[in-house]
N, C-alpha and C positions, 0 to 999 in steps of 0.2 A: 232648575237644578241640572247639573251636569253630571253627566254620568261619565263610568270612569271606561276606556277600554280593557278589554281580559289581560293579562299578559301573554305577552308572546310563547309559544312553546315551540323550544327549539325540534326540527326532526331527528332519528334516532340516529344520526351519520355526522352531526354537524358537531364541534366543536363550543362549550360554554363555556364562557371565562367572565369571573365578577371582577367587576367595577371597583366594586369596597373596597377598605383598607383592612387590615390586621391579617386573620385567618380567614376571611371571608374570601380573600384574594389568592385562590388556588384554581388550578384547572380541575374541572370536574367532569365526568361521564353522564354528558347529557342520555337521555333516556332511558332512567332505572325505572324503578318501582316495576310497575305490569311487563316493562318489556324484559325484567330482568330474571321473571320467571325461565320455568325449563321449555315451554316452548317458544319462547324468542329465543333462546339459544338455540335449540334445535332448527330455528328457522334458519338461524346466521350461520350457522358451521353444517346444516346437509341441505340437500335438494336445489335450489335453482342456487340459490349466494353460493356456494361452495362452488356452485360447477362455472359460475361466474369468475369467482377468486381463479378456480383452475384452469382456467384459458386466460384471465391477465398473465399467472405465471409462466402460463406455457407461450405464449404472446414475446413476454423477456427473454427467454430461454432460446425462444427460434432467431430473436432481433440477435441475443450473443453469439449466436451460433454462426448466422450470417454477416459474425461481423470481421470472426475469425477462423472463416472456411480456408482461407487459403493457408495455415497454419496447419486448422483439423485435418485436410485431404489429405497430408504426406508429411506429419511432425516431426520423422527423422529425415526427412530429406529436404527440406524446407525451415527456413529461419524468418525471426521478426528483422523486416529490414530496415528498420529504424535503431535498431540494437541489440545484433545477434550477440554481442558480448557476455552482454547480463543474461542473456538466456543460458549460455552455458554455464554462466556460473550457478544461475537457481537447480539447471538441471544435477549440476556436480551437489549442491544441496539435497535436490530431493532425493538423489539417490543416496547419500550418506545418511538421512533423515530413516531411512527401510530400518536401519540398525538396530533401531530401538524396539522392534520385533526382535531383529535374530540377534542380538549380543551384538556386543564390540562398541555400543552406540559413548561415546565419550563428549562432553559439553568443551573439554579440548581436544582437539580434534589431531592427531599425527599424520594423517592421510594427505593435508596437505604442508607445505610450510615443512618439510622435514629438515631434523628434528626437532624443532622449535616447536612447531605446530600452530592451528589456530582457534583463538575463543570462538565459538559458535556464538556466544549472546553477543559479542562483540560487531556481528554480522546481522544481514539482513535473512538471515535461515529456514526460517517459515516452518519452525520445526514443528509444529501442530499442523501445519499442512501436509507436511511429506508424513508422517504416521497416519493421517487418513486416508492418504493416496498411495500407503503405500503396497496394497494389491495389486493397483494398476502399474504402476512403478514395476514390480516385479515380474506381472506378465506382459508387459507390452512396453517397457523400457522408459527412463525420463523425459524425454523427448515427448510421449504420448501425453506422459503425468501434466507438462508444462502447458502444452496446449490446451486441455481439459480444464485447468485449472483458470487460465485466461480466462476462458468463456466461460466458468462458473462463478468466476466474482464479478463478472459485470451482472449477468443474470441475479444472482443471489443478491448482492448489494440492492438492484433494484427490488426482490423481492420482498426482503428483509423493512425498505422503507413503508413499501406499500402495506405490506401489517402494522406496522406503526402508526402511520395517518388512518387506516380504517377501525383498527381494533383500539387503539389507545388512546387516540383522538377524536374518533368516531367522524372519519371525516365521508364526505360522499365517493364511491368508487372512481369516478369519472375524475375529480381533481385528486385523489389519491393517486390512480394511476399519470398524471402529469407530472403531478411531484415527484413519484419514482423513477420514473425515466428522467428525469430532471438527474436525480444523485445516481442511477447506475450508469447511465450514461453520458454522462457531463464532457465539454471537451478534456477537459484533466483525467476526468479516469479513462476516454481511449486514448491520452499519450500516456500516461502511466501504464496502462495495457501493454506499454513494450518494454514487454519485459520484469516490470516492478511489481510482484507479486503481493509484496507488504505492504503496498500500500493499496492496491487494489481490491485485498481482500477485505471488504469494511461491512459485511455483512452481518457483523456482530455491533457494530456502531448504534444499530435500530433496538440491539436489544439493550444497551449498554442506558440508553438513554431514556427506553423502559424503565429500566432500575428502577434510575433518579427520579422518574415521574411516577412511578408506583409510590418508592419512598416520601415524595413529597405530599402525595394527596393521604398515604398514611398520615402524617406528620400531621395536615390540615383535620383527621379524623381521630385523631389523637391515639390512633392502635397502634400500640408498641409491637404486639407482635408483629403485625404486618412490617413496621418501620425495620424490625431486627430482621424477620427475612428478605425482607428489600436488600436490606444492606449486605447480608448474604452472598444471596446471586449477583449482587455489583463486584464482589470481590471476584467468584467465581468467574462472572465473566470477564472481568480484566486481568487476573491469572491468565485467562486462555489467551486473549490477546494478547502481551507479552511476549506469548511462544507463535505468534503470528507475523504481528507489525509492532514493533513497539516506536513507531514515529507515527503511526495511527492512533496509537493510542495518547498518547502525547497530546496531539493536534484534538482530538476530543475531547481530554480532560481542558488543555488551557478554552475552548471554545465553550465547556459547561459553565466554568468559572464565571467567562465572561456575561454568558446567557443568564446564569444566574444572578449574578450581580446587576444588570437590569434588568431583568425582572424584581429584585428586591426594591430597587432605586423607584422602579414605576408603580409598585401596590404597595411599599412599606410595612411587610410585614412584623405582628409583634415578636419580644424579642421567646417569649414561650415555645410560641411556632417554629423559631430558627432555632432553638435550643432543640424542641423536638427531632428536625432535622438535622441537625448538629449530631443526635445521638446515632442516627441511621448511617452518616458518613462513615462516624468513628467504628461502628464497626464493620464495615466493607474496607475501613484502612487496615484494622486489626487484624481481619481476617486472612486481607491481602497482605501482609506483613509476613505473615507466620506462614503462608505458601510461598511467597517468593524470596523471602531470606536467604536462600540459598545460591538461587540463579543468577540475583542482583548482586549478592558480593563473589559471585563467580565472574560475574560479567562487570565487577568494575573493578576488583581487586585481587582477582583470579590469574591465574597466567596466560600469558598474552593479551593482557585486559586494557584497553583504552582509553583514557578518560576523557576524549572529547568526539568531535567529530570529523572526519577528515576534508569536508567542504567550504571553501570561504562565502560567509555570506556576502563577502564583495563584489563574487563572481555568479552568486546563485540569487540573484533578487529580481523581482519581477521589475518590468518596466510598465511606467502608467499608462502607455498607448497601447501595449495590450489589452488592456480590461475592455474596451471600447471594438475590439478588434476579432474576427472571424480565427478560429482556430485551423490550420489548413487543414487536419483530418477532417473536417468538418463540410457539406455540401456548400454551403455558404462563402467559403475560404480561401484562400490562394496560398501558395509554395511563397510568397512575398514576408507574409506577415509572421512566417518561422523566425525571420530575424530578428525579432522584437523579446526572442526565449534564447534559451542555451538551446535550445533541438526540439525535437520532434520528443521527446522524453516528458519535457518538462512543458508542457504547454495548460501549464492551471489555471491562468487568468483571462483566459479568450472568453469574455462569456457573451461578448456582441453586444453590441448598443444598445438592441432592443432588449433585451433580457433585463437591462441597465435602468434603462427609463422606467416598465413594467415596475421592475418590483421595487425602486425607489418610491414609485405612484404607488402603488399596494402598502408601500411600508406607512406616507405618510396619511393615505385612506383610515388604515389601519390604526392609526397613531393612538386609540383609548382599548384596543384591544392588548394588554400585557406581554400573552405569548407574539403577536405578529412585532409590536415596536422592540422587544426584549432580543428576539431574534432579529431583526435588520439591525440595530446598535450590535450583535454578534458577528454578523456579517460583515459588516462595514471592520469593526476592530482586527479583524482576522485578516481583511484584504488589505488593510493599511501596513501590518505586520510581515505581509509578503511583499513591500517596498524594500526592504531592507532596510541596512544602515543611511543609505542614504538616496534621493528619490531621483530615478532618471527618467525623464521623457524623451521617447522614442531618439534613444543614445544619445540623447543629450545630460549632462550631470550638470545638476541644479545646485549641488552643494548645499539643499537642504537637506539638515540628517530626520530620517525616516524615523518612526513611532518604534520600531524593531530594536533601536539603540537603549531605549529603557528596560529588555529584558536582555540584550546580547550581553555574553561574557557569566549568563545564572547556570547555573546545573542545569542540564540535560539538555539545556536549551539549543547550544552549539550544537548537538547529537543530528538535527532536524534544520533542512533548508530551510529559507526563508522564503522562496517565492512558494514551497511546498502548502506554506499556512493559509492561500488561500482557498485550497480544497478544502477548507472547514466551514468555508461560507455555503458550498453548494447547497448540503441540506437545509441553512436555516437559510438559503432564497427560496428552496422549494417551499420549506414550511410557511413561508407569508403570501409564495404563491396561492396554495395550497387554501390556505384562509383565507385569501380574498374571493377563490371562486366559489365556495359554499358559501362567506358574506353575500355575494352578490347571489347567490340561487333560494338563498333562506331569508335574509335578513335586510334585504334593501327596501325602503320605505317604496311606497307606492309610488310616488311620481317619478322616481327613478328605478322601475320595475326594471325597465328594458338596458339595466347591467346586467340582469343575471345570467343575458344575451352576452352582451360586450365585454364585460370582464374575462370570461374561458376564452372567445376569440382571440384576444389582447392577448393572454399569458399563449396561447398555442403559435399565435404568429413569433413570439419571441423565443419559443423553444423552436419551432422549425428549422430556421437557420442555420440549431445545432448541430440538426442530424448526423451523425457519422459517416465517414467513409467506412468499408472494410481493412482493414489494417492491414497493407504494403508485406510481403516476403518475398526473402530471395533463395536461390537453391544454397543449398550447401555440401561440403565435402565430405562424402563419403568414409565412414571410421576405418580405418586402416586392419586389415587382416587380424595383423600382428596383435592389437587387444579383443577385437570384436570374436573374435574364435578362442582367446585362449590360448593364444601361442607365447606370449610374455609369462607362462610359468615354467620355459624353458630357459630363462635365466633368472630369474626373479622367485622366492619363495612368497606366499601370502601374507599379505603386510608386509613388504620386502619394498626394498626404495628402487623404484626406476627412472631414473635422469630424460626426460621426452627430448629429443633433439626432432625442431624448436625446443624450446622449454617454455614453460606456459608463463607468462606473464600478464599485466593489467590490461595492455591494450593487445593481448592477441592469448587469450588463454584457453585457443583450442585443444591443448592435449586433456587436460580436466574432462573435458567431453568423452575424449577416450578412457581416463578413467570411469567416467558415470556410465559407460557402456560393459564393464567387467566389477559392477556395483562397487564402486570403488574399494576393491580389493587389494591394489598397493597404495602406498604413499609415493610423493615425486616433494623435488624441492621450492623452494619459491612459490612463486602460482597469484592469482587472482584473490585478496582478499584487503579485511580491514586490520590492522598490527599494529602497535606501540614504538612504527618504526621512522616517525618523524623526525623534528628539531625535540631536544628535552624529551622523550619519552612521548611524544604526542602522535595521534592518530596516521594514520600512511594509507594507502593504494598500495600493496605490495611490500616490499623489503629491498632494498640495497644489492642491485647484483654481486654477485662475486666474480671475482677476475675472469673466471673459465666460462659463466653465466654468457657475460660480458662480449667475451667473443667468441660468442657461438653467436651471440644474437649479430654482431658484427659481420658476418660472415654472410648470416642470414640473410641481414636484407643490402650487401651488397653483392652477393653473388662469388666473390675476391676472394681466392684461396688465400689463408691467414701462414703466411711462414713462422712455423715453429722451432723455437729452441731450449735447450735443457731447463731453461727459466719456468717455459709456459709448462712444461712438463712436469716441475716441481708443483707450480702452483695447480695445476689440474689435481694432480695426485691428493694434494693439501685440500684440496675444496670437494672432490669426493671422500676424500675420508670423513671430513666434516658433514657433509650430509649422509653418509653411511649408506654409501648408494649401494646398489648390489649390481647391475648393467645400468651400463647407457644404451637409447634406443633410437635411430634413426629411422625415420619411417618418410613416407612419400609429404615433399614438400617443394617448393620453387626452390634453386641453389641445391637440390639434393648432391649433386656432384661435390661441389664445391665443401660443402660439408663433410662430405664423406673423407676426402682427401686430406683434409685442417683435421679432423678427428684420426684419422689414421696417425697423422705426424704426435698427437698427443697421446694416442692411448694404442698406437701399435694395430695391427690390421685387426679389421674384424670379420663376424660370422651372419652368414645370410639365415634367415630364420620367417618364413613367410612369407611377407614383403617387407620385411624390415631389416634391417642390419644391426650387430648388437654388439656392442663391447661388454665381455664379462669384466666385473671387478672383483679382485681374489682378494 
């Protein structure tokens, strides 16, 4: 007679997932029954686990903190120098974002763009960030708000995952915390780090996805209510997102899609099950519907509203030799392999060879496990998608068209880079990371014990590599008397338009700065944004200089006094009136001379007023 062995019982950290087909085939919360009592919780949330949890977070927090010290030591005096551009544009953000505390706060914005003005949804605004920050924002300026916020979305993001794998997935601390450092620190999110706040901030991603898997294993237990509050909080937290990154969110939803879709494809669920599920979407759409109806047709049909995106995906697509390839931020890396990205901005798909191999080998380990094969077919779809239209090896163009030509040209889709999609792999590499090292510490048969060894080594040597550098700055220029004191309400009333000589433009839109230092309390014209100021009404960088715009910037960066005559002077007259300027303001800049003298000829001598010089407009 043979006897049978017990079954396996999984430990209370590890991940269960059945085999079977229909309803059987849901992720579950290995270790209920006795551990689900009150003192297993009490075990997991006080005393040694918790104090544990709170040195991994504070572990993150010190890693973001040291990653953007040279930022945090001197915020106003110090820029990211990979792209101090965007930084001032988020800082001109978050300080217009303070509004929605004190009045004035408008979703079209007159502050810049005058009088046109511009859609806030239309931008990347991060208007849920700037009303959380915006305490600090008002005592210690945007510049503080910016840096803070850098190093709290890398931290948070990595936190945010590590609750996920431990609490939802029940995975073990030790591969929890690889997998998070995997997604907060990826080489994409320290190039995103410069500067790109929206998409940085993904710390809601872990909860987001929560949701879906609460709702799903309702769905598997047939409790409607749980499935309705599920659906609930999915709403809630994609409303908030939204007003965060809504190219995160994006990049999430098409990545669930796909997740989900294999995972259906590999357990077959009946169609009860999916109906049940079916009901939990519909109302987190419903519910998202009826909150955001307003914002969405503000922001698509609203004024100044755009209906695409302003990036070509011809120009923003990954190339295939980077996936194989050391990100330079990275300890692993060299300043060589930038040229394989548009910049040090966009570096998503560095994730190194070894990373490459590892979790290809874990995916195809993995292959009867749902969630591990459901997630690398994710993965893979997501990275093939950040090929673009069409696939180039290391700048070579193959003239085969990319996987990305099947959704380019659908709604929203344009809105969102293409090489950006493959930031939606990092979590689901981490998550097969993730379950191959608890497979290999729980669940590897006996003559092959000695993985539960090699497996974590494997996956640490391929995140090593990763490690980051601290993120590069450089000094910057001191805000000029003339707004940082409060001297521009000697010609200018509040909300009154003041013309910045420079004038703030896409590739150089330092004055914005000087307004985010006097809470942006005027408006100026043109400036740094996204607008309807394309071919046909399509998306823009900016707006259309005007004549007078035009040659001031002329002026600027040639140094060349501009000879003036009654022409330029008509037209000067014509294009302030048009923006409803109240002064123009010359303040300290290279060619200040030169400037000074071509404005004189156009608007007749002016007045010293700080360290600025200022033409009133009567």
């Amino acid at each position: 007679m043979t006897r049978t062995a017990p079954p396996r019982t999984p430990p209370p950290h590890s991940v269960e997932i059945s085999e079977n087909s229909g309803a059987d085939s849901g992720i579950t919360e290995a270790g209920d029954g006795p551990l689900g009592g009150l003192r297993a919780r009490t075990r997991r949330w006080v005393g040694v686990p918790l104090l544990r949890d709170l040195l991994i977070l504070a572990g993150f927090g010190a890693f973001a903190i040291w990653l953007t010290h040279g930022l945090l030591a001197d915020p106003t005096g110090r820029a990211l120098a990979q792209n101090p551009d965007d930084q001032t544009l988020y800082e001109w953000f978050l300080t217009y974002d303070t509004k929605i505390w004190s009045g004035g706060f408008h979703l079209v914005t007159d502050r810049l763009n005058a009088p046109f003005g511009v859609n806030l949804l239309a931008n990347t605004t991060v208007i849920a960030l700037g009303a959380v920050f915006t305490p600090v924002t008002l005592a210690y300026g945007a510049a503080t708000t910016f840096a803070v916020i850098v190093a709290v979305n890398l931290a948070a993001t990595a936190a945010a995952w590590y609750f996920l794998f431990t609490r939802t997935l029940r995975a073990s601390r030790p591969a929890s915390v690889a997998g998070a450092a995997l997604c907060g620190f990826a080489p994409g999110m320290i190039s995103q780090s410069n500067a790109h706040l929206h998409i940085t901030a993904q710390w809601l991603v872990p909860a987001i996805v929560w949701a879906v898997v609460r709702m799903w294993r309702a769905a598997v237990a047939d409790d409607r209510r749980r499935t309705a509050t599920s659906g609930v909080a999915l709403a809630l937290l994609v409303c908030l997102q939204v007003l965060i990154g809504e190219e995160t969110l994006f990049l999430t939803a098409l990545t669930l899609l796909f997740v989900a879709g294999a995972y259906a494809w590999v357990t077959k669920p009946g169609r009860p099950l999916i109906a049940r599920f079916g009901r939990g979407i519909g109302v987190a759409a419903g519910v998202a519907v009826v909150l955001l109806a307003y914002p969405l047709w503000m922001q698509f049909h609203g004024p100044q509203a755009v209906p695409d995106g302003p990036f070509s995906p011809y120009y923003f697509y990954a190339d295939l030799a980077s996936f194989p390839a050391f990100s330079p931020l990275s300890i692993a890396g060299s300043a060589d392999s930038a040229s394989l990205s548009t910049g040090y901005t966009e570096l998503n798909t560095f994730f190194g060879w070894p990373l490459l191999l590892v979790t290809t080998a874990a995916t195809v380990w993995l292959r009867r496990n749902p969630v591990a094969l459901a997630s690398g077919i994710g993965a893979l779809v997501m990275a093939l998608f950040s090929l673009g239209p069409r696939i180039v090896v290391a700048h070579h163009n193959t003239h085969v068209p990319g996987p990305y030509r099947l959704i380019q040209g659908l709604p929203v889709v344009d809105g969102a880079l293409p090489m950006r999609f493959a930031l939606a792999s990092v979590p689901l590499i981490a998550l097969v990371l993730v379950l191959a090292w608890d497979h290999a510490r729980s669940a590897a048969p006996r003559p092959i014990r000695g993985t539960a060894l090699g497996v974590p080594v494997l996956v640490l040597a391929a995140l090593v590599p990763l490690t980051p550098r601290p993120l590069p700055t450089v000094e910057r220029a001191e805000i000029p008397r003339f707004y940082s004191e409060g001297l521009w309400r000697q010609c200018a009333p509040e909300g009154g338009v003041i013309v910045p000589v420079p004038m703030a433009t896409p590739p150089e839109p330092e004055p914005m700065r000087y307004a985010a230092a006097t809470r942006v309390a005027f408006s100026m014209p043109e400036g740094f944004f996204i607008g309807p100021y394309g071919r046909w009404g399509n998306a823009s960088i900016g707006i259309p200089r005007r004549q007078t715009s035009a040659l001031i910037d002329e002026v600027t960066r040639t140094g060349k006094v501009r000879d003036v005559n009654d022409d330029d002077r008509a037209i000067a007259k014509h294009d302030l009136a048009v923006w409803q300027a109240d002064c123009v303001a010359l303040t300290d800049t290279p060619n200040r001379a030169a400037l000074e003298t071509t404005l004189e000829g156009l608007l007749g001598p002016g007045q010293t007023i700080g360290d600025a010089t200022v033409w009133r407009i009567s």
